[in-house]
ChimeraX commands (.cxc) that place a marker at each C-alpha (Angstrom):
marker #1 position -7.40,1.65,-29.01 radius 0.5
marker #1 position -4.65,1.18,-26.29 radius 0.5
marker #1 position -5.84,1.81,-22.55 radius 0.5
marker #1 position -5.50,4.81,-20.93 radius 0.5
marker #1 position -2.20,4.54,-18.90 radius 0.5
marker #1 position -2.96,5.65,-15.05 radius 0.5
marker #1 position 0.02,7.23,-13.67 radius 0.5
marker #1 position 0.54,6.17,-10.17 radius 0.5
marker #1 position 3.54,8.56,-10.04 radius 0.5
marker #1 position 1.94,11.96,-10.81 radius 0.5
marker #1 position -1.20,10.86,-8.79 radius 0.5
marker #1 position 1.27,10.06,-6.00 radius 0.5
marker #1 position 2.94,13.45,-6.16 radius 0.5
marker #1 position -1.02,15.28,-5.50 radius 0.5
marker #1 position -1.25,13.00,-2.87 radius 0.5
marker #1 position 2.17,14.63,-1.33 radius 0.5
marker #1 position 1.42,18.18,-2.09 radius 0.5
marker #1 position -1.31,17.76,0.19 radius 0.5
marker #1 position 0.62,15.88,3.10 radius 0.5
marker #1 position 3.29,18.68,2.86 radius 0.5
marker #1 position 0.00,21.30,3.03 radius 0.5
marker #1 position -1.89,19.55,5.17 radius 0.5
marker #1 position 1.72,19.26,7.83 radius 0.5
marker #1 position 2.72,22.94,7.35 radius 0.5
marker #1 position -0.94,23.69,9.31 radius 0.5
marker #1 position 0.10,21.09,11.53 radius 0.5
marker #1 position 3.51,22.82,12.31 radius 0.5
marker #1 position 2.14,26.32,12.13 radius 0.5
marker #1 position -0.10,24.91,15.63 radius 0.5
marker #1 position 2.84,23.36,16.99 radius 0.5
marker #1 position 2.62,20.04,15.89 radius 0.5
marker #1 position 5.23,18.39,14.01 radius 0.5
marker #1 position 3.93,15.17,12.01 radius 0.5
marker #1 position 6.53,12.27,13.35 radius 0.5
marker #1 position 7.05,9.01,11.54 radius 0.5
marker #1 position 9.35,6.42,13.20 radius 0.5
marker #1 position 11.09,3.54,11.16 radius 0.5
marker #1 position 12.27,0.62,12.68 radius 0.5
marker #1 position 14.70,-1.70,10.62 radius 0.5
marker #1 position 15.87,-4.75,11.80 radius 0.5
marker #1 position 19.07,-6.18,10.06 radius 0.5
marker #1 position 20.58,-5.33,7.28 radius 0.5
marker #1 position 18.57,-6.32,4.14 radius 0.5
marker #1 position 19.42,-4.40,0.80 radius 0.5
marker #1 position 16.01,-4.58,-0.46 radius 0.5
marker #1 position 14.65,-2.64,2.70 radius 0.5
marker #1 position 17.50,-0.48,3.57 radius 0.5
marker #1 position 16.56,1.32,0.55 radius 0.5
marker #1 position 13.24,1.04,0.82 radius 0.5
marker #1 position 13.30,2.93,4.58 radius 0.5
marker #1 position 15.99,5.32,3.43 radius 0.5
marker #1 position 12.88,6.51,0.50 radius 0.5
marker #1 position 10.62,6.99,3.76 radius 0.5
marker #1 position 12.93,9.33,5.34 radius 0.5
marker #1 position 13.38,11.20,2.29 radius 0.5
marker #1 position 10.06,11.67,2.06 radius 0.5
marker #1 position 9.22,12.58,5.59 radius 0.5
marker #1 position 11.88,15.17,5.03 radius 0.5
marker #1 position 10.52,16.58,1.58 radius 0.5
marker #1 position 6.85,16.48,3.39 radius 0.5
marker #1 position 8.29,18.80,6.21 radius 0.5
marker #1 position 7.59,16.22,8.54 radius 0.5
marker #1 position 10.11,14.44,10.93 radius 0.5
marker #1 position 11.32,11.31,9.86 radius 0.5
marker #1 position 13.43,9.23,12.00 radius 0.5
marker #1 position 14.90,5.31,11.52 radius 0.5
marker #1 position 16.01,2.97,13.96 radius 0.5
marker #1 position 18.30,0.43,13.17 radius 0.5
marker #1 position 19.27,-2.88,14.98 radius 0.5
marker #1 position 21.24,-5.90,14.21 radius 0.5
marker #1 position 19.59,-8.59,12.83 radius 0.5
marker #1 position 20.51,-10.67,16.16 radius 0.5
marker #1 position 18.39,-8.01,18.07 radius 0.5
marker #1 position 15.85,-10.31,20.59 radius 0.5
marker #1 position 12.47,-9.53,20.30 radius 0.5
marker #1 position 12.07,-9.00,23.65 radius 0.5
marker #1 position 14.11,-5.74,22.84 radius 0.5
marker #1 position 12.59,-4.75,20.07 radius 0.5
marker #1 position 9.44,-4.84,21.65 radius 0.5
marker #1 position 10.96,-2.98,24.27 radius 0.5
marker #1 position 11.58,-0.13,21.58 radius 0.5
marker #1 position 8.29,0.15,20.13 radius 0.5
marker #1 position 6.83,0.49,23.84 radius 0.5
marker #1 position 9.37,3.43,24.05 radius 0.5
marker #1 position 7.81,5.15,20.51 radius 0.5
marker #1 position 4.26,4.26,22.21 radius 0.5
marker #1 position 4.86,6.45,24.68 radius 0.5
marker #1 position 6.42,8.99,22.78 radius 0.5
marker #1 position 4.01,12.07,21.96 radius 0.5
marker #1 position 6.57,13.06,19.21 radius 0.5
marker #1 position 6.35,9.80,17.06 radius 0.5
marker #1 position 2.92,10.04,15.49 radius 0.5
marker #1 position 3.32,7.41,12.77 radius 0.5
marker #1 position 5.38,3.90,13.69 radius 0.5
marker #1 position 6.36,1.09,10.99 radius 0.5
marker #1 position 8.67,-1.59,11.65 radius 0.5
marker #1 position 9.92,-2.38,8.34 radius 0.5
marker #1 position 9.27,-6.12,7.09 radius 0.5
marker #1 position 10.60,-8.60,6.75 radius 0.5
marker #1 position 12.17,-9.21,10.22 radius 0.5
marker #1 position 14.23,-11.79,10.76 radius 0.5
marker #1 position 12.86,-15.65,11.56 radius 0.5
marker #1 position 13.83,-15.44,15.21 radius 0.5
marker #1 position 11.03,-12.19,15.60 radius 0.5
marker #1 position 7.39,-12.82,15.70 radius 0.5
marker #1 position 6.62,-10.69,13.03 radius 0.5
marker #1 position 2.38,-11.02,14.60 radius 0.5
marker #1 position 3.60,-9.79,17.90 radius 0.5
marker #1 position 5.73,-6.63,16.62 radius 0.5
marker #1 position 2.33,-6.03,14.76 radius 0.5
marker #1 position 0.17,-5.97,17.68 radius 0.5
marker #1 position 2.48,-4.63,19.86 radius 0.5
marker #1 position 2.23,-1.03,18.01 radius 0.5
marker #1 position -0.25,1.75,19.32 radius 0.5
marker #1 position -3.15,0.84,16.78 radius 0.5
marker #1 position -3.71,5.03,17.03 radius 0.5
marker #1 position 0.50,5.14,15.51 radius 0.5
marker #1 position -0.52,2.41,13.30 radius 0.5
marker #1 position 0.22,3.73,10.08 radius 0.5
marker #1 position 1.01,0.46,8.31 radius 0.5
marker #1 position -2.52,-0.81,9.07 radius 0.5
marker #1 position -1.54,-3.56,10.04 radius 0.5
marker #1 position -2.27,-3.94,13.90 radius 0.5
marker #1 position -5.67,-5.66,14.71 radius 0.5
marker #1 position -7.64,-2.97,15.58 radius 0.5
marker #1 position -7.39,-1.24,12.42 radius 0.5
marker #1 position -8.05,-4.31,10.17 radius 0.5
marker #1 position -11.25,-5.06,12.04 radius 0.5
marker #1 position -12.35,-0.75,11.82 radius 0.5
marker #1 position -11.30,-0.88,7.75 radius 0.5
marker #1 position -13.60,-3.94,7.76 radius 0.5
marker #1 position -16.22,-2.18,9.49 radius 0.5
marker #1 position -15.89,1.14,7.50 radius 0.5
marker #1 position -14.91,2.81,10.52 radius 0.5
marker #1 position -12.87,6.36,9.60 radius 0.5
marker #1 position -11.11,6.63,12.32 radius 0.5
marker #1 position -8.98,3.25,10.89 radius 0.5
marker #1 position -5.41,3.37,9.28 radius 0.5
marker #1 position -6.31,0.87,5.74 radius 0.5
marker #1 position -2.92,-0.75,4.84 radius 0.5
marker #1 position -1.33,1.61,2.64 radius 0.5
marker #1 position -1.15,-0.35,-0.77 radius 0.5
marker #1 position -4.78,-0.70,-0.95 radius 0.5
marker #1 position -5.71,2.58,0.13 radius 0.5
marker #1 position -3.20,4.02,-2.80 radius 0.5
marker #1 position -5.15,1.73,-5.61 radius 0.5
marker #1 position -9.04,2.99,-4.45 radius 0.5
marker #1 position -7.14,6.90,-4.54 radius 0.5
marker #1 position -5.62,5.80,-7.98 radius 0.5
marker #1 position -9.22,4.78,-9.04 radius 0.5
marker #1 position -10.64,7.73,-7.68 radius 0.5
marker #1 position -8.13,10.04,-9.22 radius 0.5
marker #1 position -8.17,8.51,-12.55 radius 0.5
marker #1 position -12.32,9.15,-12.88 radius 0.5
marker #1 position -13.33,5.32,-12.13 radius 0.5
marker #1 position -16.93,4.77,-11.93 radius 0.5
marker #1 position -17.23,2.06,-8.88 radius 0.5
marker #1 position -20.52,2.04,-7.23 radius 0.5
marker #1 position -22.08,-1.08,-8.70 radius 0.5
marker #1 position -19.15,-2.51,-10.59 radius 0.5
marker #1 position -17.43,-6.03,-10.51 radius 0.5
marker #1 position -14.36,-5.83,-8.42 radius 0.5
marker #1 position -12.32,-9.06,-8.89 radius 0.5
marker #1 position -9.00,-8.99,-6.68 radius 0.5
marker #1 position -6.43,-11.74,-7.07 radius 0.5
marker #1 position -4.59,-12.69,-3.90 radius 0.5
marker #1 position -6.28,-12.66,-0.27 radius 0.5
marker #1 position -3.09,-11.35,1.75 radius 0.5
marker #1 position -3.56,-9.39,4.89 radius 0.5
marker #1 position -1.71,-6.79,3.22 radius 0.5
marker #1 position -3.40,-6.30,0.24 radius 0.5
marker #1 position -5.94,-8.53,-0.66 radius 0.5
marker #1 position -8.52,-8.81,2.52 radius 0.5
marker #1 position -8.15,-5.12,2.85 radius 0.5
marker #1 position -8.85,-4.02,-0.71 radius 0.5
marker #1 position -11.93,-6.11,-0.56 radius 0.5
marker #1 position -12.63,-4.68,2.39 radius 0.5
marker #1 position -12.31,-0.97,1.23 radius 0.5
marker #1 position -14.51,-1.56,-1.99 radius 0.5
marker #1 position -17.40,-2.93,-0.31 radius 0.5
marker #1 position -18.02,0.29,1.66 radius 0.5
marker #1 position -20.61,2.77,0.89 radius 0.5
marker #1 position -18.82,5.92,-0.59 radius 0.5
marker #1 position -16.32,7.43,-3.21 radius 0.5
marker #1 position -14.51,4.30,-4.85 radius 0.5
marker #1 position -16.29,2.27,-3.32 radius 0.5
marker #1 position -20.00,0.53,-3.36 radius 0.5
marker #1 position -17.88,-2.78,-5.57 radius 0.5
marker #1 position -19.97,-5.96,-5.54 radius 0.5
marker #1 position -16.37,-7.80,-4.84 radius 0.5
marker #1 position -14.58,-11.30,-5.88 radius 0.5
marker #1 position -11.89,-12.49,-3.51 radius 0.5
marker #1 position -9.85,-14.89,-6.12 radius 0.5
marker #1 position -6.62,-16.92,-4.42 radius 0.5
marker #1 position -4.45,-19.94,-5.34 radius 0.5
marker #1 position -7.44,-22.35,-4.93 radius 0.5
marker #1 position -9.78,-21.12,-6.95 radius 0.5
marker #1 position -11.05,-22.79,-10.00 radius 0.5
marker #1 position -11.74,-21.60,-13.61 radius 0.5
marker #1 position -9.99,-18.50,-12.84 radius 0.5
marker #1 position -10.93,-16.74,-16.25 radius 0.5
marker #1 position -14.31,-16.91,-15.64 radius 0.5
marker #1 position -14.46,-14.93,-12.64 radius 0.5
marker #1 position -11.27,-12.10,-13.92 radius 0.5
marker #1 position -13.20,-11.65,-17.35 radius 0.5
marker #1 position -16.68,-11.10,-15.13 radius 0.5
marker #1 position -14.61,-8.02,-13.84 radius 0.5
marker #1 position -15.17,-4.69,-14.56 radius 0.5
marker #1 position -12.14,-3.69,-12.20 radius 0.5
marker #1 position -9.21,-6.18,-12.03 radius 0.5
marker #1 position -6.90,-5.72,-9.41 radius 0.5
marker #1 position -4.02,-8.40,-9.72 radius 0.5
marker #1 position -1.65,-8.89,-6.57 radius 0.5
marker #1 position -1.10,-12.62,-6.70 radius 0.5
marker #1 position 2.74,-12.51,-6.91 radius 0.5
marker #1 position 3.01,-13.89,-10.37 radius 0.5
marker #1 position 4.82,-12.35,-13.00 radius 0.5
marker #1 position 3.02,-11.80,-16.08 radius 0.5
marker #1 position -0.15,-13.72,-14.98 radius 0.5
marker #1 position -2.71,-11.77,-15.91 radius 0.5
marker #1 position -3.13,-12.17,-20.25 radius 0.5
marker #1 position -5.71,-10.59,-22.49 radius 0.5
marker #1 position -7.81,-13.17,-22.73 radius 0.5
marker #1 position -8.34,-12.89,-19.10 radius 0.5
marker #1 position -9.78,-9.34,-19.28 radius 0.5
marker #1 position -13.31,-8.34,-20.16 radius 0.5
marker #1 position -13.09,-5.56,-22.91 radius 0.5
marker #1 position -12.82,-2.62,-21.16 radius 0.5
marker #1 position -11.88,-3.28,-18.06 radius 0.5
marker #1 position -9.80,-1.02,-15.67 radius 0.5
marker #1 position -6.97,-3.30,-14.61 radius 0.5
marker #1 position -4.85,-2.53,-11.76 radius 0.5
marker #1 position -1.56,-4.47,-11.30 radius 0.5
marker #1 position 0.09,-4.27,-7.79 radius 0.5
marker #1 position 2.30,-6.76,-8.73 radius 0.5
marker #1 position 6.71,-6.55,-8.25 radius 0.5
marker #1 position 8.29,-9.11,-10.21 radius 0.5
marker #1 position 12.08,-9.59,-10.89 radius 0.5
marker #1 position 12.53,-11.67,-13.76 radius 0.5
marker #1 position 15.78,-12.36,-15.29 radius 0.5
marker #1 position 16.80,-10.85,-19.02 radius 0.5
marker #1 position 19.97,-11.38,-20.26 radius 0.5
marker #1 position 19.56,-8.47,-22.62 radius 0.5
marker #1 position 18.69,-5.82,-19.84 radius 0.5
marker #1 position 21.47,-3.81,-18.55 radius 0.5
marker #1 position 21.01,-5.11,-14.88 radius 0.5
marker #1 position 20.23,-8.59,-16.37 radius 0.5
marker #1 position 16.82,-8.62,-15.18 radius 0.5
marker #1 position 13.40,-6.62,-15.44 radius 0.5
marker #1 position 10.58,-5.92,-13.33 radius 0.5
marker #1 position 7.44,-6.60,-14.30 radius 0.5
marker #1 position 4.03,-6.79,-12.97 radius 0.5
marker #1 position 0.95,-9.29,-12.39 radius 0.5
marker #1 position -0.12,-8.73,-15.56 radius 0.5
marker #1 position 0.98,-9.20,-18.93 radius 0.5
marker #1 position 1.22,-5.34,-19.82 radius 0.5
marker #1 position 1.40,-4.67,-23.19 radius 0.5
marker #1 position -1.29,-7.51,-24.43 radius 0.5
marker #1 position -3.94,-6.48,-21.45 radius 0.5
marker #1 position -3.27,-2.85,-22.65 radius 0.5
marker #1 position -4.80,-3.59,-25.66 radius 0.5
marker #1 position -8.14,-4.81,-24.09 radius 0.5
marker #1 position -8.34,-2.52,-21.15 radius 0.5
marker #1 position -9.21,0.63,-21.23 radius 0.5
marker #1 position -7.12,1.78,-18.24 radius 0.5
marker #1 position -3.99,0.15,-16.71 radius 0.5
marker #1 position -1.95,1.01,-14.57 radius 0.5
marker #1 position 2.18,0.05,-15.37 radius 0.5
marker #1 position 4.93,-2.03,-13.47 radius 0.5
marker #1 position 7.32,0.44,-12.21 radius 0.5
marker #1 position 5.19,4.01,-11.93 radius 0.5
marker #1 position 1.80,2.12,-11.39 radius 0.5
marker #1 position 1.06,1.74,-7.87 radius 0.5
marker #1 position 3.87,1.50,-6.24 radius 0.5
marker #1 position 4.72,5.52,-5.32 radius 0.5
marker #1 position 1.43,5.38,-4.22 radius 0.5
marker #1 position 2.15,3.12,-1.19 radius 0.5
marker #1 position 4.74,5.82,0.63 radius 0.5
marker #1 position 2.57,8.85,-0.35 radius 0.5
marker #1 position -0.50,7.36,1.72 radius 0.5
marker #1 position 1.95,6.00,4.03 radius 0.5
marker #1 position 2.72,10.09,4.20 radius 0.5
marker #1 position -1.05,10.42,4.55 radius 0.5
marker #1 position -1.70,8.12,7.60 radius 0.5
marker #1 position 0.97,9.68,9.69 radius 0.5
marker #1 position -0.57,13.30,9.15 radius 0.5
marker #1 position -3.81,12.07,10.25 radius 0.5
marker #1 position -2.34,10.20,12.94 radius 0.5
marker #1 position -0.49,13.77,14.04 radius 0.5
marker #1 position -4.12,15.54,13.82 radius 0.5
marker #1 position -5.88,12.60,15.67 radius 0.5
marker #1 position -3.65,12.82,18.65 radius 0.5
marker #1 position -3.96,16.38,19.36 radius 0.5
marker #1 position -7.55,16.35,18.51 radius 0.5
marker #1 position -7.31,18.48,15.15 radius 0.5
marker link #1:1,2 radius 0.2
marker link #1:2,3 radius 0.2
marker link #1:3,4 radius 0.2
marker link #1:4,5 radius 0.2
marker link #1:5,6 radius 0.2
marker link #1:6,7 radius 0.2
marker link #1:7,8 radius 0.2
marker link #1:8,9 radius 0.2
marker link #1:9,10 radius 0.2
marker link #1:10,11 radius 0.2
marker link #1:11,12 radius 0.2
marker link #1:12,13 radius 0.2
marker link #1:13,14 radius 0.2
marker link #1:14,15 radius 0.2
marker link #1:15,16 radius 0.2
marker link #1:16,17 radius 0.2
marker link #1:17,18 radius 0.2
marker link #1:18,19 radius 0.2
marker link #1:19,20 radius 0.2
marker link #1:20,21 radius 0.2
marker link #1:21,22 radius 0.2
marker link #1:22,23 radius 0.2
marker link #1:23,24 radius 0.2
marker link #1:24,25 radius 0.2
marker link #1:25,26 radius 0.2
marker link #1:26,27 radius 0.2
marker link #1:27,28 radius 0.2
marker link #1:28,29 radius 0.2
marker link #1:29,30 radius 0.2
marker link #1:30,31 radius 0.2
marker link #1:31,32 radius 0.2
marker link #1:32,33 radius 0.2
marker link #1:33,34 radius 0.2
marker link #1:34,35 radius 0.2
marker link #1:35,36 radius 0.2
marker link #1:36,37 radius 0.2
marker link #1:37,38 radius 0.2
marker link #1:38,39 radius 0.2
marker link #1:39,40 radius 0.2
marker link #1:40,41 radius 0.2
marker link #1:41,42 radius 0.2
marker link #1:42,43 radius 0.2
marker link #1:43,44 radius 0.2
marker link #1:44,45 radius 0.2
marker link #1:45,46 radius 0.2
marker link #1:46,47 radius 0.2
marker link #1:47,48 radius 0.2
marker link #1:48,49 radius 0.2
marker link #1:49,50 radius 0.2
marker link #1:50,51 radius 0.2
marker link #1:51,52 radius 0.2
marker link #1:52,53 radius 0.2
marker link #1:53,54 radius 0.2
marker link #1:54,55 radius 0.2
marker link #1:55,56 radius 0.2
marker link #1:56,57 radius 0.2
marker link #1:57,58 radius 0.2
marker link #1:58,59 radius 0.2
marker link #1:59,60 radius 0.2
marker link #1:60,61 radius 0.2
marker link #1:61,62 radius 0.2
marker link #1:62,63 radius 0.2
marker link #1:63,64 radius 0.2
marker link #1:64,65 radius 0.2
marker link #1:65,66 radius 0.2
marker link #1:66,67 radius 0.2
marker link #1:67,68 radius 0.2
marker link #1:68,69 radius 0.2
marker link #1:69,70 radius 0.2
marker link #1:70,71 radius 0.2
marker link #1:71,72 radius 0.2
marker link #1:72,73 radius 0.2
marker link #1:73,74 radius 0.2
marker link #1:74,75 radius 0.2
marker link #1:75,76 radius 0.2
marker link #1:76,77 radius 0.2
marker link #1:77,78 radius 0.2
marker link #1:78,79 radius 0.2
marker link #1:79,80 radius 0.2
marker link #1:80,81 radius 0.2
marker link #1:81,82 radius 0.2
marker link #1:82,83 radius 0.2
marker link #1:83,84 radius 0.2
marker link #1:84,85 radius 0.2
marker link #1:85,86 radius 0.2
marker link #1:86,87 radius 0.2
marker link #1:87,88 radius 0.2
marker link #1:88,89 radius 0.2
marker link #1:89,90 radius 0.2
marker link #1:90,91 radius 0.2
marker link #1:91,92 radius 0.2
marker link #1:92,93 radius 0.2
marker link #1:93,94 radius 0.2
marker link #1:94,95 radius 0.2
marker link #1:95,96 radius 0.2
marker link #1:96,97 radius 0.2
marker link #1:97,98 radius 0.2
marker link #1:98,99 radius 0.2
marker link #1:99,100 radius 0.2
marker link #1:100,101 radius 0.2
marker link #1:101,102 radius 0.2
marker link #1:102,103 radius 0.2
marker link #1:103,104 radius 0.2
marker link #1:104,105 radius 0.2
marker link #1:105,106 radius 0.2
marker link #1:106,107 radius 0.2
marker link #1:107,108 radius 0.2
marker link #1:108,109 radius 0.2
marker link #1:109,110 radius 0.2
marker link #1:110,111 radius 0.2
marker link #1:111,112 radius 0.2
marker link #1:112,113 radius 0.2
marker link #1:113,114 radius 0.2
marker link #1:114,115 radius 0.2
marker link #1:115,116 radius 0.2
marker link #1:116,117 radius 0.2
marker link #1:117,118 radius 0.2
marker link #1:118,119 radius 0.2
marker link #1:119,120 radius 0.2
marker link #1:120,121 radius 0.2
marker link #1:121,122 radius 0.2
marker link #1:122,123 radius 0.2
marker link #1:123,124 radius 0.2
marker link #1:124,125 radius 0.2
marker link #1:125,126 radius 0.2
marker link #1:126,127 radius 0.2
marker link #1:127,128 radius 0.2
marker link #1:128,129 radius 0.2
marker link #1:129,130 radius 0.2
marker link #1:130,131 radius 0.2
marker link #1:131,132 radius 0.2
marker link #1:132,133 radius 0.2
marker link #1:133,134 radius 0.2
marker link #1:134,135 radius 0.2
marker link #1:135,136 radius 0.2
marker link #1:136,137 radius 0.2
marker link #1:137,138 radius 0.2
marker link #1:138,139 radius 0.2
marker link #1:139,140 radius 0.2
marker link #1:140,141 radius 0.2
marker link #1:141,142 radius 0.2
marker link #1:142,143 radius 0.2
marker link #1:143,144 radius 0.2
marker link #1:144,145 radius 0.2
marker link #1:145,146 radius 0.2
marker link #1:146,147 radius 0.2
marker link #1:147,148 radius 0.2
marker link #1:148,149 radius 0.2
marker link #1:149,150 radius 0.2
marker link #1:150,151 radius 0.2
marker link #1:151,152 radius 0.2
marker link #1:152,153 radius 0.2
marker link #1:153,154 radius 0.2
marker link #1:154,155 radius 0.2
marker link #1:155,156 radius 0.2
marker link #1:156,157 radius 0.2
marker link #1:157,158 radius 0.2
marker link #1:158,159 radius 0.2
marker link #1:159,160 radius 0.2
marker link #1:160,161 radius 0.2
marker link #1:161,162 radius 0.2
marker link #1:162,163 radius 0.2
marker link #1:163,164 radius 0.2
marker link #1:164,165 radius 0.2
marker link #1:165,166 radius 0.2
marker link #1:166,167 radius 0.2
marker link #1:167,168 radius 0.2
marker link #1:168,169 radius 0.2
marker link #1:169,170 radius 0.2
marker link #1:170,171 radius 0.2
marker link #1:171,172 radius 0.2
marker link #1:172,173 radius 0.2
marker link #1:173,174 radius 0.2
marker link #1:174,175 radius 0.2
marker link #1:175,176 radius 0.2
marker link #1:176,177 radius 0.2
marker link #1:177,178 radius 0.2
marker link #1:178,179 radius 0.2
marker link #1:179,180 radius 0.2
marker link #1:180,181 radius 0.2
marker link #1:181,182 radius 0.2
marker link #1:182,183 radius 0.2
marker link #1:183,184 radius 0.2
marker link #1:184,185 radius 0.2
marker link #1:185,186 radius 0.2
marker link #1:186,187 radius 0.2
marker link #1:187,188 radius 0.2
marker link #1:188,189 radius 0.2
marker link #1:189,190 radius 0.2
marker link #1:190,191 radius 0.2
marker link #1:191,192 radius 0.2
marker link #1:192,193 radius 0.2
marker link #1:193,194 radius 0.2
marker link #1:194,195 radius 0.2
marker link #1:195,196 radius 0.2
marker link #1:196,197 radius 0.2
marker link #1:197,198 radius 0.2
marker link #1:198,199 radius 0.2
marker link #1:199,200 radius 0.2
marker link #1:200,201 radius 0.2
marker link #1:201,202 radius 0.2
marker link #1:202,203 radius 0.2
marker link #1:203,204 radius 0.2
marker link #1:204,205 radius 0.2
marker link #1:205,206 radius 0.2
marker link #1:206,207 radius 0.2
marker link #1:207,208 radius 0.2
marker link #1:208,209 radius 0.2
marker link #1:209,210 radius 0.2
marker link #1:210,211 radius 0.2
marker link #1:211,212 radius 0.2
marker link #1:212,213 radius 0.2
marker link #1:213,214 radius 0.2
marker link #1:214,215 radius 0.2
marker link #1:215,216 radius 0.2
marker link #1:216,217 radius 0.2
marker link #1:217,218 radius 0.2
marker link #1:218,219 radius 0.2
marker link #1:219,220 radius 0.2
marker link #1:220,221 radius 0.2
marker link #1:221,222 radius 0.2
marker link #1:222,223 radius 0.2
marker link #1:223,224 radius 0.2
marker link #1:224,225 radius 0.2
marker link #1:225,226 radius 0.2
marker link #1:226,227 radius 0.2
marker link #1:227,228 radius 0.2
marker link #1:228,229 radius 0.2
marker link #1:229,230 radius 0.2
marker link #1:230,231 radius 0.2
marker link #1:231,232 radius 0.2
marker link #1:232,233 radius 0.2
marker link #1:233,234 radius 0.2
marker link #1:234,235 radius 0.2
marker link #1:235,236 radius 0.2
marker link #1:236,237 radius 0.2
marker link #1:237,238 radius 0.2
marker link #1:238,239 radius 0.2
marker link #1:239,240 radius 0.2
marker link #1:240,241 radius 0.2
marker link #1:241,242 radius 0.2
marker link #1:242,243 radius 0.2
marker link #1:243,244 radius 0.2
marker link #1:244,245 radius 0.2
marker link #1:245,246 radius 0.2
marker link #1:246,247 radius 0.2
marker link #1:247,248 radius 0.2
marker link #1:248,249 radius 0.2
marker link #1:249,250 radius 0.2
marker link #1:250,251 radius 0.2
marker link #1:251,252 radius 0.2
marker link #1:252,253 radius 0.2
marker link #1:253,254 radius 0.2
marker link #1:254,255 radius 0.2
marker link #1:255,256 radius 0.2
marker link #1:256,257 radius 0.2
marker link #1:257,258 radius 0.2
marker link #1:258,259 radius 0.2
marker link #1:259,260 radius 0.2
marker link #1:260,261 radius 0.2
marker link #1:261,262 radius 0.2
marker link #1:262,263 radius 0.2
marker link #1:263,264 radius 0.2
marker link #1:264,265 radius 0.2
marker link #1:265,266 radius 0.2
marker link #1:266,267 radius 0.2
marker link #1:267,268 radius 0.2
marker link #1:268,269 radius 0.2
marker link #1:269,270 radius 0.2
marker link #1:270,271 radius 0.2
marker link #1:271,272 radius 0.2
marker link #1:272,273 radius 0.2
marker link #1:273,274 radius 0.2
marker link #1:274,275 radius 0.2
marker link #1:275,276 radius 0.2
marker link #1:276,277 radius 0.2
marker link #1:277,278 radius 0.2
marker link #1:278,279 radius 0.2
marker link #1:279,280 radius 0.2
marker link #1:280,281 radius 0.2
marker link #1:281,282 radius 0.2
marker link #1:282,283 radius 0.2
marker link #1:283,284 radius 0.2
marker link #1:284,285 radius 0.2
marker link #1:285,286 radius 0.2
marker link #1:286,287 radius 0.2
marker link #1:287,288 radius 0.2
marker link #1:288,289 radius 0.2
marker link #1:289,290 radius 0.2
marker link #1:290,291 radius 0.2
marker link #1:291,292 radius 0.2
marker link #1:292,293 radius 0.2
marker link #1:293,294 radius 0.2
marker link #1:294,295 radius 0.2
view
């Protein structure tokens, strides 16, 4: 039987009714959640991924704002801006959208943020309290979206094999991180796997959740899998197709429609986990709002 398909984008849009319930008390106190974009240059890719945060904000009831430089903007002044959202009460939420360009220390725009407007969770401070289990951290928003998704989706955790593939700051490190805490969708004995480790397939098929975010396209086959398995692919892959109407596809970590047939839930590459990474994004700025006026 084919796995149960998990569908990041009606999971996402629960998440959202909340946010938007969760701001409207906000606003009826006097507090108006505030997320602040900050784009630097003019890169398609992210243009239109900030212009979907705005929209959100917007759709949330929550203010949503982007600042745009040049792409010859010195880091000095860009620095200079985030100090100015710092000391901003209204900006609850700050992101400066990545990449920026080669001449910016991306590290220093990172730990230059208020780790308490952090809602990237990216700064520091909030990967050491995600480590920790401390609540009061923002968890890097891709990660937190997949343990909701397994929550959500009825995923039994506490004493399972986690196996994650990749060890990036952004998802990898904290993913592990959030699984090997005591609580809902959590208590994971975890596997870090990354470019140098060997035998692969004997440590994904060990798994009895497979979370693939590696950056491969189509890495992950069914022999790879334990029977059963929930397998979630946080993979974005553009791969060209001459018979697709844009002359490409995307396409996740995983090999879809083979692994589909060994799982027994999946998640899909597009409407798998990707709306889920703006609806927490959503989520972290409310609780940013309520954590600065002590809510």
């Amino acid at each position: 039987m084919p796995a149960e398909r998990i569908d990041g984008v009606a999971i996402a849009a629960k998440v959202r009714a909340q946010v938007a319930a969760d701001a409207a008390a906000l606003i009826a106190e006097g507090v108006v959640p505030g997320l602040t974009v900050v784009l630097v240059g003019d890169d398609p890719a992210s243009a239109v991924y900030v212009a979907s945060k705005e929209k959100a904000c917007t759709a949330a009831g929550m203010r949503g704002e982007t600042i745009r430089l040049p792409a010859t903007t010195p880091e000095g002044e860009l620095l200079a801006v985030i100090d100015r959202l710092n000391a901003d009460p209204a900006v609850h939420g700050i992101l400066v959208q990545m990449p920026v360009p080669r001449h910016i220390d991306a590290q220093q725009v990172i730990r230059r943020i208020d780790p308490r407007k952090d809602v990237d969770g990216f700064h520091p401070v909030n990967a050491g309290k995600v480590l920790i289990g401390d609540a009061d951290g923002f968890a890097p928003c891709t990660p937190a979206g997949v343990q909701v998704m397994l929550v959500e989706s009825g995923v039994e955790t506490a004493g399972k094999e986690a196996v994650i593939l990749g060890r990036s700051t952004i998802v990898g490190k904290p993913m592990a991180a959030l699984l090997i805490q005591s609580g809902k969708g959590a208590d994971c004995t975890v596997t870090i796997c990354h470019s140098r480790t060997t035998n692969l397939a004997a440590h994904t098929r060990r798994a009895d959740i497979l979370i693939a975010a590696i950056g491969k396209p189509e890495m992950v086959t069914a022999d790879m899998v334990k029977p059963g398995a929930v397998v979630i692919d946080v993979g974005i892959n553009r791969v060209e197709d001459p018979g697709a109407p844009k002359g490409y596809r995307i396409v996740g970590d995983v090999k879809y429609d083979d692994v589909a047939q060994v799982a027994s839930k999946i998640t899909p590459v597009p409407g798998g986990v990707g709306p889920m990474t703006i609806a927490m994004l959503l989520a972290n700025t409310v609780r940013a709002a309520r954590l600065a006026h002590g809510r």
